[in-house]
Each structure stands twice: as structure tokens, then as C-alpha cells.
N, C-alpha and C positions, 0 to 999 in steps of 0.2 A: 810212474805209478805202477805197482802190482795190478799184474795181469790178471788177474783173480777178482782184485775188487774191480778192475776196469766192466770187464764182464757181471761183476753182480750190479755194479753201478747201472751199466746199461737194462738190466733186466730190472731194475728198481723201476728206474725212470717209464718204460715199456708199460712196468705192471701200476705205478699211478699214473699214469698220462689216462690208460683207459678205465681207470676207474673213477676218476674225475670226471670224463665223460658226461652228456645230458644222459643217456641211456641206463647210465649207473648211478652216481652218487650227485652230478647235476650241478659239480662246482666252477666246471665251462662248460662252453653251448656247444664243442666241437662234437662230430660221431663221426671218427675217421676208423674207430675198431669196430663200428656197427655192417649190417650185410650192406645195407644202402653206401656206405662208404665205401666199405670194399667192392663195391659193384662199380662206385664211380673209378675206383684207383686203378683197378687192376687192365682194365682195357689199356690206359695209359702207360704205366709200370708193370706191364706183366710178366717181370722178373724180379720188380723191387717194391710190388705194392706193399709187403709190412715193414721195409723202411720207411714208404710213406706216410702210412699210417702212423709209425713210431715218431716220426718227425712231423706229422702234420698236428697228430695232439698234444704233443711235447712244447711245440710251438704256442699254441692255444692256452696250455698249462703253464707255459712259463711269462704269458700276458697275463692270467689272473695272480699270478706269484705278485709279477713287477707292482702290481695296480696297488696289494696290498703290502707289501714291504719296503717298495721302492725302488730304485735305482742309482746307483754309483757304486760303492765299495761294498758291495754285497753280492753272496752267493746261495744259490738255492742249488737244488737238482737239476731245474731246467735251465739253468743259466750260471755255466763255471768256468773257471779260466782256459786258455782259450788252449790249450795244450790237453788237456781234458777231453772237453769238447772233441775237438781233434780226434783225439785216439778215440772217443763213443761214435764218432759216427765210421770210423774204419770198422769197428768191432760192430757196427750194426749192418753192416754192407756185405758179412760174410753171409754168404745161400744157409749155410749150414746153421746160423745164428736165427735165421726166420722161424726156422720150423720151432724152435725152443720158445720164440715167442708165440707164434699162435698158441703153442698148449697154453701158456703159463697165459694167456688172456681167451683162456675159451670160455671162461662164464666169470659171472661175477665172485663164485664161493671160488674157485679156484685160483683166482687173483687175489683173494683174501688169505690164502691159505698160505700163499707165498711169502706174503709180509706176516703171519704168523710165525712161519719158520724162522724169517730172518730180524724178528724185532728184537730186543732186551727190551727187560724192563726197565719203565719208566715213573720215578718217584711223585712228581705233579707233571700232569698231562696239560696241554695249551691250546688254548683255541685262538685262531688266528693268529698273527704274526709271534713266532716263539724263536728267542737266539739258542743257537746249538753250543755253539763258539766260535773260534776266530780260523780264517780259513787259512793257516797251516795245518787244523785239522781235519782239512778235504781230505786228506789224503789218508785219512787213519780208520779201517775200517768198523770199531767201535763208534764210533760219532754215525757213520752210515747207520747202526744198529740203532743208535738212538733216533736217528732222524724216523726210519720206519715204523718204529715204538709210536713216533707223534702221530705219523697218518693215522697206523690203523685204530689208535683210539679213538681219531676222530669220525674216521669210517664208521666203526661199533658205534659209536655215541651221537652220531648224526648231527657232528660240528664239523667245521673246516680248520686244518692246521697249516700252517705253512713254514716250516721249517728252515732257519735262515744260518747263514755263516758270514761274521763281517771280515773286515780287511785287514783291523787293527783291534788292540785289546782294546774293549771296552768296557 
């Protein structure tokens, strides 16, 4: 996978996990990007608390994905092959990679702003469970453009989308 998308994949996943949040949009109960969170992480990981964070509501974000798409031959943001995965959490573990995320998640218009830059548009928008396509196109980063197109209309439009990739054509 291009290094490029690896990195905007990881900043994707960063900029919904906390916007999903209770504190923001309220689609999980997690607040691992709120101050109370960061007050609990950082004592603990106080070299890695916005990994934690990034992994603690990624985690939370990718229970309410499973609960509403499912599980077996499917992929979302928070839940990709495992080679993926892999190379996001190497790419979130760099020092240098934190500080990008705290910006890109210091408020909630500036996480919007993010998925503004990086969306295309999208012809009918979906609420809840919407196929992307089939995940050979994990890797293409137009399909990422569309996946971001679904949040943030749901963001704007105060529905929940959840973005899916299967295994096989269907």
C-alpha cells in the first residue's frame, strides 16, 4: 500500500473515531479524545497517549461498525486486513505523527474540515450500513474519497453512515 494513502488512511480513521465520540456526534459512548480522557491516558502513556486515544476510539468505532454491518467478509476503516492494520498502527506510533493528530482533532469544525478537504462527491448519500465496493478497492484511494463523502454527510445531516467493503463481488 502507498505510503501516502497509508498516512491519510491513518488520519481518516484518527479524524472519525473522534468525531463519533459521545462529546461530538454521539455515534459511540467512547471520550478517549476528550480532556477527561486524555487526563486518564497520559499518566499511563505519557509518550503514547494519542496512540491511545487513536486506538482506544478506533476500537469503540469499530464495535459500533461490527454491530451494524457485521462480521466475516467485510471491511470498514476500523476493521482491514490485517497487513493494513499492521502498517496503521506502525504509522501511528511515529512521535512525529501525534502532533498532526492532535491538530487535525482539536475541535470538532476542524475535524470537519478535514473530511471536507478530502471528500468527492457523492451522487446518493446513505444512511447506515452503505457498500463502497469490493475490497480490492481498499487499496485505491478514490473509494477512501468516497468512503469520507458518506461520513461527512452524515455528520452535516445528523444520520449515522457506515461505510463498508466486502470480500467478494456482489
Amino acid at each position: 500500500m502507498d505510503v501516502t494513502l497509508l498516512v491519510s488512511l491513518a488520519k481518516l480513521r484518527a479524524v472519525i473515531a473522534y468525531l463519533g465520540e459521545h462529546e461530538q456526534f454521539g455515534w459511540w459512548q467512547s471520550s478517549f479524545f476528550s480532556l477527561g480522557g486524555r487526563a486518564f491516558l497520559s499518566p499511563v502513556f505519557a509518550k503514547t497517549y494519542v496512540m491511545a486515544q487513536c486506538v482506544g476510539a478506533a476500537q469503540a468505532a469499530a464495535l459500533a461498525h461490527d454491530e451494524r454491518i457485521g462480521v466475516g467478509d467485510v471491511y470498514h476503516l476500523f476493521r482491514l486486513p490485517e497487513d493494513i492494520e499492521q502498517r496503521l498502527h506502525t504509522t501511528l506510533a511515529d512521535a512525529r505523527f501525534g502532533g498532526e493528530i492532535t491538530a487535525l482533532v482539536g475541535s470538532r469544525e476542524s475535524a470537519l474540515t478535514v473530511l471536507r478537504t478530502q471528500a468527492r462527491v457523492i451522487r446518493t448519500p446513505g444512511i447506515g450500513p452503505v457498500r463502497i465496493g469490493i475490497a480490492e478497492e481498499l487499496r485505491s484511494p478514490s473509494s477512501w474519497k468516497v468512503v469520507t463523502a458518506h461520513y461527512l454527510d452524515a455528520f452535516d445531516h445528523g444520520a449515522q453512515s457506515y461505510p463498508y467493503f466486502t470480500g467478494q463481488r456482489g
